[in-house]
N, C-alpha and C positions, 0 to 999 in steps of 0.2 A: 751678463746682459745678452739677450737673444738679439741677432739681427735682422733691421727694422725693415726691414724688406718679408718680415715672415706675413702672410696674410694670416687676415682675422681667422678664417674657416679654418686654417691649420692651427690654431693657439688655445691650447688647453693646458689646466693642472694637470700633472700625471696622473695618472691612473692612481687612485687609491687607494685599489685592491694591487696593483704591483708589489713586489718584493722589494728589490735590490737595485739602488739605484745608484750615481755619480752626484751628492752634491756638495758645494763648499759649503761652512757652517753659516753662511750671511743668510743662502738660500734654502737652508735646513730649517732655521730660524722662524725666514718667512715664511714656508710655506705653512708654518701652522698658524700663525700669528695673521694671516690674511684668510683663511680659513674659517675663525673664530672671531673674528673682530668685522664690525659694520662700519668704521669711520676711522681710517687711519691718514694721520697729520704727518707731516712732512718736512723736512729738511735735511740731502742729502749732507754725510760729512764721512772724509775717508777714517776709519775705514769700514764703518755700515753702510755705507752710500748704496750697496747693492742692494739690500734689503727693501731701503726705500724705492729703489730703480723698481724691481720684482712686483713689489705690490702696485704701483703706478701701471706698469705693463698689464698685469693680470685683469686689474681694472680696467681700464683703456679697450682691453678684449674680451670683457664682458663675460667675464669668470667671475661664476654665483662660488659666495661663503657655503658654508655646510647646512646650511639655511636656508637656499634656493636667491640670498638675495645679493647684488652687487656692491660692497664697500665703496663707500666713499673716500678715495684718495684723494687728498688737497694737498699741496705744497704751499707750504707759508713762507710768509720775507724771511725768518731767521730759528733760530729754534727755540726763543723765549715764543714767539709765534705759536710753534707747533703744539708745545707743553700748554699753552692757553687754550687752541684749538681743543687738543685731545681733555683738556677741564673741562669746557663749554660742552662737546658731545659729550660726557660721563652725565655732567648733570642734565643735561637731556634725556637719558636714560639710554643710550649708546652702547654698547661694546666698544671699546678703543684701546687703541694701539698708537706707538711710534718707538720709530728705530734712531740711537744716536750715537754720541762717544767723546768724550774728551770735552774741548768748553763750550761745545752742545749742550751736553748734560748740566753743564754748570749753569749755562741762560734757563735751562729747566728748574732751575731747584726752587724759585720762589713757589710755582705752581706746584710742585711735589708736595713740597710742603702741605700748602692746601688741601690737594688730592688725597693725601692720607689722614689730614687731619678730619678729614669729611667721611672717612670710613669709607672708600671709593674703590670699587674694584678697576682694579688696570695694570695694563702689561707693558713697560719698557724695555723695550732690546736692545741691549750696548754690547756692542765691541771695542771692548775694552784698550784704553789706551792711553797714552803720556798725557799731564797738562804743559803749557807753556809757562816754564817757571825762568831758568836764567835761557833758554832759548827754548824754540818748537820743535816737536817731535810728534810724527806722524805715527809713530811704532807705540808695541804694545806695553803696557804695561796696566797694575790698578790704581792709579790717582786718581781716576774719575769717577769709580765707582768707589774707592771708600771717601772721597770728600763727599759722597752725596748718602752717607749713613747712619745720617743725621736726621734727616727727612722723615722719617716713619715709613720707608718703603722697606720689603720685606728684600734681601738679596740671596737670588737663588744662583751658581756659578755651575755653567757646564766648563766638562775638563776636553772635550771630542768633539768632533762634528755629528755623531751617534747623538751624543749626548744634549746638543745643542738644540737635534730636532727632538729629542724623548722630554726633556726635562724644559722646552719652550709649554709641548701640552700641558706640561704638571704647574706653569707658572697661570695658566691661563685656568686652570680646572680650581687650581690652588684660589687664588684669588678672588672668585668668587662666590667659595664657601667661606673663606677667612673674612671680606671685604676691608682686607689690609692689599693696598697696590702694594707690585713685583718689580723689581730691575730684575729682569734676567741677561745674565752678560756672559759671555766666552770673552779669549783673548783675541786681541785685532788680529789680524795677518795670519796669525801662528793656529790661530783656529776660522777665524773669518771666511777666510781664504784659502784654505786645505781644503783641495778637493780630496774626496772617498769615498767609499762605496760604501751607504748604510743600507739598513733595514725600514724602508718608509713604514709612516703609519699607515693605518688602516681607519678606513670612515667610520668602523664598526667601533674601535679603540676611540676612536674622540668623542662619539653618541657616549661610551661608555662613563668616559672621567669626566665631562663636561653636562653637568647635570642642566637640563633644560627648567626645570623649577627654577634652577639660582637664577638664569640668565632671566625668566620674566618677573621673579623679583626685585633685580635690576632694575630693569623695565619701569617698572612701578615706584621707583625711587624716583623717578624725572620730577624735574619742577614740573609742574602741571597747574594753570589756574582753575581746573574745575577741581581739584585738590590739593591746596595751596599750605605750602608751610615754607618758613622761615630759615635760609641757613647763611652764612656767612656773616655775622651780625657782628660788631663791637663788643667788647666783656670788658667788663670792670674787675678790678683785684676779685669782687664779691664771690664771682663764676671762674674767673679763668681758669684757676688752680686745678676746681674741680672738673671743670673740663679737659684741662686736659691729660688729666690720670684715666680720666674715665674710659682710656681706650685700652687699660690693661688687657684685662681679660680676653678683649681680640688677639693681642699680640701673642699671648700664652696662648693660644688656642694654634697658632700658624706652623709650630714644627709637628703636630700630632695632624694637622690636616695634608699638609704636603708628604708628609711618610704616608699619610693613607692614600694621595695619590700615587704615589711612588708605587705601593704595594698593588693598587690596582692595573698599573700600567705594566709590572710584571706578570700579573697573573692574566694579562693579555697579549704580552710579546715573549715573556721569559726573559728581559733584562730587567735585571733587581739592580735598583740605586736605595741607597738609606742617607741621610743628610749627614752622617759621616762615615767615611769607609776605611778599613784596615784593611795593609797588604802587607806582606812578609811572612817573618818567622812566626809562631804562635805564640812563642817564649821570646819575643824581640826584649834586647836590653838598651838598644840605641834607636829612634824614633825620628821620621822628620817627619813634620806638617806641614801642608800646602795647601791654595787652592790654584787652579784651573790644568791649563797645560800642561805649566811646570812636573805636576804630578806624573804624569807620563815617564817624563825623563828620570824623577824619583823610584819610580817604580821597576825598570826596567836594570837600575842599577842597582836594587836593594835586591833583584831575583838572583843578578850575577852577584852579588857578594856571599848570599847565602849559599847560593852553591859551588862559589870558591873557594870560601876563607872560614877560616873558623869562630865568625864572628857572630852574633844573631842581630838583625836587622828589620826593620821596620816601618811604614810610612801611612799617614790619613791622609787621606784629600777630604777637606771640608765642602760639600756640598751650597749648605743654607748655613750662611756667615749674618743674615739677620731675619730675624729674631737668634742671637748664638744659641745651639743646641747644645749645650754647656753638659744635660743629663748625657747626651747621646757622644759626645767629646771622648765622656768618661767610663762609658762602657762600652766603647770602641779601640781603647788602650791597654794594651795588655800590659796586667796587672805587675807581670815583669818587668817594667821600663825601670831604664837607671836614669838615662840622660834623654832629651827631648831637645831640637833644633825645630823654630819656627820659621815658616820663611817669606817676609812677606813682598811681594812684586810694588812696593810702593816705598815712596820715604814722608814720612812727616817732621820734617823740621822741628829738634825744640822737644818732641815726645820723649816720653820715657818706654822707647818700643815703638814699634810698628804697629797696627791696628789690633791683626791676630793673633800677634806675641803679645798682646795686651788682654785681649777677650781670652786666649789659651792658659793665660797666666791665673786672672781672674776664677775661673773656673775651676783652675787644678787648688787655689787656695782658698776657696772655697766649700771644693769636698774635705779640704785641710782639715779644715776647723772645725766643720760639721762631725767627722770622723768615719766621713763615703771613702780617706784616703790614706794609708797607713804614713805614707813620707811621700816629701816632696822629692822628686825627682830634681837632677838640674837639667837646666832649663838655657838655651840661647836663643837668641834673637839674630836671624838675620836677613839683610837684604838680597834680591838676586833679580836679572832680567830688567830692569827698567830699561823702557824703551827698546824692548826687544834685544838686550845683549846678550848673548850666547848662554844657554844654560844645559850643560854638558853630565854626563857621566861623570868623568873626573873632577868636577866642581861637589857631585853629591857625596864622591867620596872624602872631600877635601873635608864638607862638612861633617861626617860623622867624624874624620878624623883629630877634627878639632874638639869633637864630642870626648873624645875618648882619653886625648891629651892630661898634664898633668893641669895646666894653668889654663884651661879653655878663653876663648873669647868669648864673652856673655852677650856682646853686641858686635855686629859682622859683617861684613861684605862679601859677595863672593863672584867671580868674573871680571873684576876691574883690579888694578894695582893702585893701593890709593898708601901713596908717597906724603901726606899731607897728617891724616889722623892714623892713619897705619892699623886701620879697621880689616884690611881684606885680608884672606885667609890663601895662603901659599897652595896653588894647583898642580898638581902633577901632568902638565899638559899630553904628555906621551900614555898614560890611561887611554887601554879603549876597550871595549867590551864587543864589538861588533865580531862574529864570527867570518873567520878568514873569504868566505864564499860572496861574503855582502860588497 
């Protein structure tokens, strides 16, 4: 947050055309999210509170959208509030936005629901974070975002604060060609909050991905009484059914439009994202999946094992976790894998798995059967990070190493000592990969 002592005359978005700039990922977020949107709802919660703070400020000083015109910012009582606000502006024919997290998001979900059931293009920004289950937690993790994956919103996951602000446009570009709404979410704090030095966009890059046709077809969708139709009505068994199948073929359509934004947003910056990425060996035989941050930390230890040890190693980070890119899973995996570790930043009680160890499973047995896949690989499941607990180097190597084991764990914990069901996997805490200099 800038301080309040700045005069109006001095308060401007950056520069546009700037390169290289200092933001955390809340403000990376925003800035494109207040750029593209004319009506954004409100209600601070840590840890996106800044996002909302940003566009309130930017507003307040009379900073035009990319459209010469000034968003409306409103703070609502709470954030069932907000979620209703930002329904009420869609069906007006609005652009809208809101930033949330945690049982934010949950007071959201009746209206999500709606908002996708109404084929509604929109953009949610979460940073991402713990629910309140046997106590609260302010820190990061994904229980907010896969309890609300249910909804019919599309989930798009930046891993960086780069990423945060490149893949906020593709949520907004994405959306409305698809007109299936976006959560797009990073981690709380661990990305929210990381200041660093990206690449801003450029006015000329969001004219680009952000077709001005879709947005006054938008437009055109508003209830309007001098053209008046019908929507949120009562269904009987007679319809309901068929209603609501009937939004297939949008949902199929949402990982071939978000790769086309992706791909144009490189051939405007020259960073290429794909809705899932490989990193490693090209001949990897041990594989860990992820989404957001965590991946970093994945990554940075699969580079040092491969060029220490004699092992070959390997890592995804899943980009678009809904609609699953299940095709794009599978030819992101090299065809070499023996053993596969998922990992997911949440816990669901009572499952059999974790979200993405469920959706990664699904999909590998699927090409099973089809015969896209010669053998199953095995396959573990584990947890890591909730509520921001340390996620280390020597935890990813704990994982493969439990990969490699004779008797692996097939469900896992990893950063906690859990005395109780004897689920966590032994860390070699003295592991470290950091060069003597650092």
């Amino acid at each position: 947050m800038r301080p309040s002592n700045i005069r109006t005359e001095d308060m401007e978005l950056p520069d546009t055309h700037a390169d290289m700039v200092s933001f955390d990922g809340n403000e990376a977020a925003a800035w494109v999210a207040y750029r593209l949107s004319e009506v954004c709802a409100i209600y601070p919660i840590t840890p996106s509170s800044t996002m909302a703070e940003l566009a309130d400020e930017w507003a307040a000083h009379r900073i035009p959208n990319r459209w010469g015109q000034i968003p409306t910012v409103v703070e609502m009582q709470h954030e069932g509030g907000a979620a209703g606000a930002v329904h009420g502006a869609l069906q007006a024919g609005a652009l809208s936005t809101t930033f949330t997290a945690s049982q934010g998001l949950m007071l959201m979900l009746p209206n999500m629901y709606k908002i996708a059931g109404e084929l509604t293009p929109a953009v949610f920004h979460v940073a991402a974070r713990s629910l309140a289950a046997q106590g609260l937690s302010i820190f990061c993790d994904h229980q907010d975002v896969m309890a609300a994956r249910s909804t019919g919103f599309a989930l798009l996951a930046s891993a960086t604060v780069q990423e945060a602000h490149d893949l906020a446009l593709v949520a907004h570009a994405a959306t409305l060609e698809a007109r299936v709404p976006f959560i797009h979410f990073f981690d709380g704090f661990r990305t929210s909050h990381e200041v660093n030095k990206i690449h801003r966009l450029k006015e000329e890059t969001l004219a680009r991905l952000v077709d001005d046709e879709r947005v006054l077809a938008h437009h055109r969708r508003a209830l309007n009484p001098d053209a008046p139709v019908m929507r949120g009505t009562a269904q009987n068994p007679d319809v309901y059914f068929q209603g609501r199948e009937s939004v297939n073929s949008y949902y199929e359509a949402v990982p071939g439009i978000v790769q086309g934004k992706m791909d144009l947003l490189a051939q405007e910056t020259g960073r290429r994202y794909h809705l899932v990425d490989y990193f490693g060996h090209p001949k990897a035989e041990s594989v860990i999946i992820a989404i957001g941050s965590g991946t970093s930390t994945v990554r940075q230890t699969v580079d040092w094992l491969n060029a220490n040890t004699d092992g070959r190693y390997g890592g995804i980070v899943v980009r678009l976790f809904r609609p699953f890119p299940a095709e794009a899973l599978l030819a992101a995996l090299p065809r070499s894998v023996k053993r596969i570790a998922v990992l997911d930043r949440t816990k669901e009680p009572g499952a059999n798995g974790e979200p993405l160890y469920q959706d990664v499973m699904t999909a590998l047995a699927q090409a099973l059967s089809r015969g896209a896949l010669k053998r199953m690989p095995l396959a573990a499941g584990g947890r890591y990070g909730l509520s921001s607990k340390e996620f280390t180097p020597a935890m990813v190597r704990a994982v493969f190493a439990n990969l490699a084991s004779a008797e692996p764990k097939r469900f896992f914990t990893v950063g906690i000592y859990d005395d109780i069901t004897h689920l966590s996997l032994e860390v070699d805490e003295s592991f470290d990969i950091e060069r003597d200099d650092v």
